[in-house]
VEXFI-590061 format. One record per residue (C-alpha): residue in one letter; chain; x negated, y negated, z negated. Coordinates in Angstrom, 3 decimals. Layout:
! residues N
+-------+--------+----------+----------+----------+
: lumba : markol :       c1 :       c2 :       c3 :
+-------+--------+----------+----------+----------+
:     A :      A :        X :        Y :        Z :
...
+-------+--------+----------+----------+----------+
This chain:
! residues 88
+-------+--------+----------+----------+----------+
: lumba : markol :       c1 :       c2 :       c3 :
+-------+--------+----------+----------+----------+
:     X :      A :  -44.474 :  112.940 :   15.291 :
:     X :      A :  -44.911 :  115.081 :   18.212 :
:     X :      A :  -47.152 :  112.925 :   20.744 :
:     X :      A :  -50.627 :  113.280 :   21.107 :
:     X :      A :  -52.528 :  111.009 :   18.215 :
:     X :      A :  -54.846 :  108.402 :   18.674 :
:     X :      A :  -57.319 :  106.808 :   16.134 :
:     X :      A :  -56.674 :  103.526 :   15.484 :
:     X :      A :  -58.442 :  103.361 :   12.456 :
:     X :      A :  -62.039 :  104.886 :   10.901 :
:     X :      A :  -62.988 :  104.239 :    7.189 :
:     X :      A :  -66.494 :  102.398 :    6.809 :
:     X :      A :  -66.171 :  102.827 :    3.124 :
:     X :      A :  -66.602 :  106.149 :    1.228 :
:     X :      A :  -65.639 :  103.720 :   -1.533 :
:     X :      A :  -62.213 :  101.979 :    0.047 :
:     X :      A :  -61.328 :  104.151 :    2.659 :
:     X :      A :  -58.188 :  105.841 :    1.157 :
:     X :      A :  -57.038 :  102.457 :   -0.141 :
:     X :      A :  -57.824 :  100.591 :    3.140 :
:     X :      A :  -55.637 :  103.864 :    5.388 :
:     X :      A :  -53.279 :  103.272 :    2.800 :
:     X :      A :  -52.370 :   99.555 :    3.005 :
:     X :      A :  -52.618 :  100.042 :    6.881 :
:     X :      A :  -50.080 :  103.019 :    6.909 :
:     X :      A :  -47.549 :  100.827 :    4.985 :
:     X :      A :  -47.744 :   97.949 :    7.304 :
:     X :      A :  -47.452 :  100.156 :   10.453 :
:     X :      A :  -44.465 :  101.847 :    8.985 :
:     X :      A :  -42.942 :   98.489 :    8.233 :
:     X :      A :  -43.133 :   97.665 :   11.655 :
:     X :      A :  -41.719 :  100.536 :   13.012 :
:     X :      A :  -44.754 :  102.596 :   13.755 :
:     X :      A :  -45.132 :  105.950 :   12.544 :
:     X :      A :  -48.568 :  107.198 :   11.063 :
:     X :      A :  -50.847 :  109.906 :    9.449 :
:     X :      A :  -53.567 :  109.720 :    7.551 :
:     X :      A :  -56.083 :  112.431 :    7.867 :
:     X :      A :  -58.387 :  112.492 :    4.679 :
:     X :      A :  -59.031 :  113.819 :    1.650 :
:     X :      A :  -59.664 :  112.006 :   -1.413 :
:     X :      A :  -61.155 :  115.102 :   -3.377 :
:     X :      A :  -64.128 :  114.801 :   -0.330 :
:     X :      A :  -64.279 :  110.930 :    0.311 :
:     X :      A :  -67.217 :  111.267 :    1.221 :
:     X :      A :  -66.161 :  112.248 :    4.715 :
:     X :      A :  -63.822 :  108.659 :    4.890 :
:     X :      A :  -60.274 :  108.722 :    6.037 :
:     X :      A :  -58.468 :  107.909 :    9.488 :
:     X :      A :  -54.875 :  106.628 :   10.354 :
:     X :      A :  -53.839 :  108.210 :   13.583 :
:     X :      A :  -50.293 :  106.692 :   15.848 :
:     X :      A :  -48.891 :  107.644 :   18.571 :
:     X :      A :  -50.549 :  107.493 :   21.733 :
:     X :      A :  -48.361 :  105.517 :   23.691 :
:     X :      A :  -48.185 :  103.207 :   20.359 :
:     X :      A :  -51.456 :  102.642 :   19.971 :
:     X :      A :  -51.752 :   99.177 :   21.488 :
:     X :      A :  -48.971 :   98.119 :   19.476 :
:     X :      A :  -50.733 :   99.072 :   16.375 :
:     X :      A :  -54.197 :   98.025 :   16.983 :
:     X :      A :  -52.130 :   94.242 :   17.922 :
:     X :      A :  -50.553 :   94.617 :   14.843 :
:     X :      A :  -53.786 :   95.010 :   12.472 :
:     X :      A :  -55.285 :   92.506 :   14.742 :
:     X :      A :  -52.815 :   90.049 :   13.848 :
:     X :      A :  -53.165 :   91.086 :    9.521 :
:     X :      A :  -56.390 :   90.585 :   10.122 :
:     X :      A :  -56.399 :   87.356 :   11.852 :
:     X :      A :  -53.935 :   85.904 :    9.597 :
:     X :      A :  -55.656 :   86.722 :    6.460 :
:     X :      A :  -54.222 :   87.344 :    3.084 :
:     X :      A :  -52.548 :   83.689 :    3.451 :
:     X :      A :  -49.801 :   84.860 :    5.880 :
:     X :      A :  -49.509 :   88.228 :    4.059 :
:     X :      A :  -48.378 :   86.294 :    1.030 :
:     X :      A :  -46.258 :   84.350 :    3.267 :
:     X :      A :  -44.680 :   87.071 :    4.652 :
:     X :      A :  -44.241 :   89.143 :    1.907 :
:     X :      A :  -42.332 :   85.951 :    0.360 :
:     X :      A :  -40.306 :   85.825 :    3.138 :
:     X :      A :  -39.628 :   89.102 :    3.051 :
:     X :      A :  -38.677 :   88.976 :   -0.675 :
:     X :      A :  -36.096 :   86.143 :   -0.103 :
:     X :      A :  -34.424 :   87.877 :    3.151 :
:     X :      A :  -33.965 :   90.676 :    0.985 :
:     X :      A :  -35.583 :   93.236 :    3.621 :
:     X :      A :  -38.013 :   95.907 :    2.382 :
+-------+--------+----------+----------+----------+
């Protein structure tokens, strides 16, 4: 990942923030969007962030959008879809 990075995403939660950068990494990469998370879990304290692309950015900030807007409903139904397609 050469581009410049853009924050797409800023832990709240001391607590959940490695967890949260986590999950969001994952989906990003499943749709084709690279990602880093910059954080340390040894100083959580200080939260963790999941930087893209620049120019993909939009994409990935549409992309949580939609997670979130769906709710864990659709991510059940599309990790059973998923499942039965056979893609991973």
């Amino acid at each position: 990942m050469d581009a410049e990075l853009e924050t797409i995403y800023r832990s709240e939660s001391a607590t959940l923030g490695e967890v949260e950068a986590t999950g969001l990494k994952a989906m990003l990469e499943a749709s084709g969007i690279e990602c880093l998370i910059v954080g340390d879990s040894v100083l959580p304290n200080l939260g963790f962030e999941v930087r893209v692309s620049s120019d993909r950015a939009a994409e990935a900030r549409r992309i949580i959008a939609d997670a979130l807007a769906g709710g864990p409903a659709a991510a059940e139904e599309a990790e059973r879809a998923s499942e039965e397609s056979g893609v991973q």
